[in-house]
C-alpha positions in Angstrom: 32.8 -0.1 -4.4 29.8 -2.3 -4.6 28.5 -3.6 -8.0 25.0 -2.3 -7.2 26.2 1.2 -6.9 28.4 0.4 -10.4 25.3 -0.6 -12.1 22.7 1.8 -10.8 25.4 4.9 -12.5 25.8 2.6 -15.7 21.9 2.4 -15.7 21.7 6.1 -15.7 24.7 6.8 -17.9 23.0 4.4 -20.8 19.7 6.3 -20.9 21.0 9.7 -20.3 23.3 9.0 -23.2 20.5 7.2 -25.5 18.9 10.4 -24.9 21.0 13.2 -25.2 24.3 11.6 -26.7 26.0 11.9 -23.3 25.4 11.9 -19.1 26.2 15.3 -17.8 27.3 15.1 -13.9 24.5 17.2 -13.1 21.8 15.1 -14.8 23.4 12.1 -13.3 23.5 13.9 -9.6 19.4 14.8 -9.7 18.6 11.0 -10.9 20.3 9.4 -8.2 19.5 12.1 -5.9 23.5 12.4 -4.7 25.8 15.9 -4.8 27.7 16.5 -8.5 31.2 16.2 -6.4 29.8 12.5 -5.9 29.4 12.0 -9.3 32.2 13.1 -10.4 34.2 10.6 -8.1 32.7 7.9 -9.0 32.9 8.6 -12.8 36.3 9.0 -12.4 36.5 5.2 -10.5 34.3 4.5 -13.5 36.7 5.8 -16.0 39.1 3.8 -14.4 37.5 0.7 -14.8 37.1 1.0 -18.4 33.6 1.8 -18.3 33.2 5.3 -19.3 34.6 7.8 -20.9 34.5 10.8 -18.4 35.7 14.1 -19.2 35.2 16.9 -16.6 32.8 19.0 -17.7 31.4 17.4 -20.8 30.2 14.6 -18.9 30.4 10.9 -19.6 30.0 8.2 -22.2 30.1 4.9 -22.5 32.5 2.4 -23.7 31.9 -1.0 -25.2 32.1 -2.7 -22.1 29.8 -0.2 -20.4 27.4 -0.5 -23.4 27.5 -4.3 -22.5 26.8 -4.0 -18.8 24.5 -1.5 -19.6 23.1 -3.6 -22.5 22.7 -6.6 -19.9 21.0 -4.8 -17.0 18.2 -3.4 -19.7 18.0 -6.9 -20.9 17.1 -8.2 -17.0 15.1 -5.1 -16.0 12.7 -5.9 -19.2 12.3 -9.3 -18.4 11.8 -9.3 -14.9 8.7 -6.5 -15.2 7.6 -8.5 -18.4 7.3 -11.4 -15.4 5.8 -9.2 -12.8 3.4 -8.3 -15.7 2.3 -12.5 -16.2 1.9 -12.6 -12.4 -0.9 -9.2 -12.0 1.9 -6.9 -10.3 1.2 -3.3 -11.4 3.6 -1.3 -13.4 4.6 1.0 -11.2 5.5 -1.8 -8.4 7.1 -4.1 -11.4 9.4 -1.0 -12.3 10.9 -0.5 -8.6 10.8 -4.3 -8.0 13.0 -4.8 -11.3 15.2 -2.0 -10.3 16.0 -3.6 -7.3 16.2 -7.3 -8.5 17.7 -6.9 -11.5 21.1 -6.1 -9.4 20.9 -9.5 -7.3 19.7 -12.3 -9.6 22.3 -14.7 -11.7 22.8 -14.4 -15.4 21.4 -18.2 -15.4 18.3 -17.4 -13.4 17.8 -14.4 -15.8 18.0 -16.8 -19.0 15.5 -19.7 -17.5 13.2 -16.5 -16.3 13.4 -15.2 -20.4 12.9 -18.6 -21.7 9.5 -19.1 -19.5 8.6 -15.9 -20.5 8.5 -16.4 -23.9 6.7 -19.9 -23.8 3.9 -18.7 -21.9 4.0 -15.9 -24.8 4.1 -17.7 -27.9 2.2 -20.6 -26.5 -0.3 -21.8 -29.3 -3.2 -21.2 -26.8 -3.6 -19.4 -23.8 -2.2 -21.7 -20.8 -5.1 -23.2 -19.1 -2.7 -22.9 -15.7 -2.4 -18.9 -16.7 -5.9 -18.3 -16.4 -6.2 -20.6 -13.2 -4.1 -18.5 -11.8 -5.9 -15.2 -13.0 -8.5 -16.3 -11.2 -7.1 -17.3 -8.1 -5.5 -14.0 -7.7 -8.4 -12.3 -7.7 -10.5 -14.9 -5.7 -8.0 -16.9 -3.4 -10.2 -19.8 -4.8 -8.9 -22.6 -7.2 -10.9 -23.7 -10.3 -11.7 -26.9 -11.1 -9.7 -28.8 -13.7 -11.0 -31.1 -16.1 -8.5 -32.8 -17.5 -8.4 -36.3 -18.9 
């Protein structure tokens, strides 16, 4: 079973059950776009691992160490479209981008990404650089720089 597939269900589990208090297999099936019997075998592989609570039909919870996975992957989706934002991608192309990153990249790659993030945020002044690069994005040209 690959970890993708593990995370994509834990993905859907944890907002399903932030919404509702619980993922019904039928909810799950029309998200993913896969047949309930599907979802119910793989909750049950999930169950197994520790990381849900599935019982047939009620539907599945998490545990703690579901929360955490779950906790984690939220975490990396958030940052990586908070990057894509930085960088002019549009939201709609930063949320399918994440979704499919967010399964690949290392937790170490994840944490320099975050801490980059939040300089360019809380920077005392706007980044000279960030601007530079505003406006090479739109232009394919470089500016000038002046400094000394």
């Amino acid at each position: 079973m690959a970890l993708k597939t593990i995370e994509e269900y834990i993905e859907v589990i944890y907002t399903l059950e932030m919404g509702s208090g619980r993922a019904h297999t039928t909810d799950i099936a029309l998200i993913l776009n896969i047949k309930p019997p599907s979802v119910t075998q793989m909750l049950q592989k999930l169950h197994d691992l520790d990381l849900v609570i599935y019982e047939p039909y009620r539907g599945a919870k998490l545990t703690p160490s579901g929360m955490k996975m779950a906790e984690e992957l939220m975490y990396k989706h958030k940052t990586l479209i908070e990057f894509f934002k930085i960088i002019g991608i549009d939201k709609e192309t930063a949320e399918i981008d994440a979704c499919q990153i967010e399964h690949h990249v290392a937790a170490k790659t994840m944490k320099q990404l975050s801490k980059f993030i939040e300089f360019i945020q809380k920077a005392p002044c706007e980044p000279v650089w960030l601007k530079h690069f505003e406006y090479f994005d739109k232009t394919g040209k470089r500016k000038k720089c002046n400094l000394k």
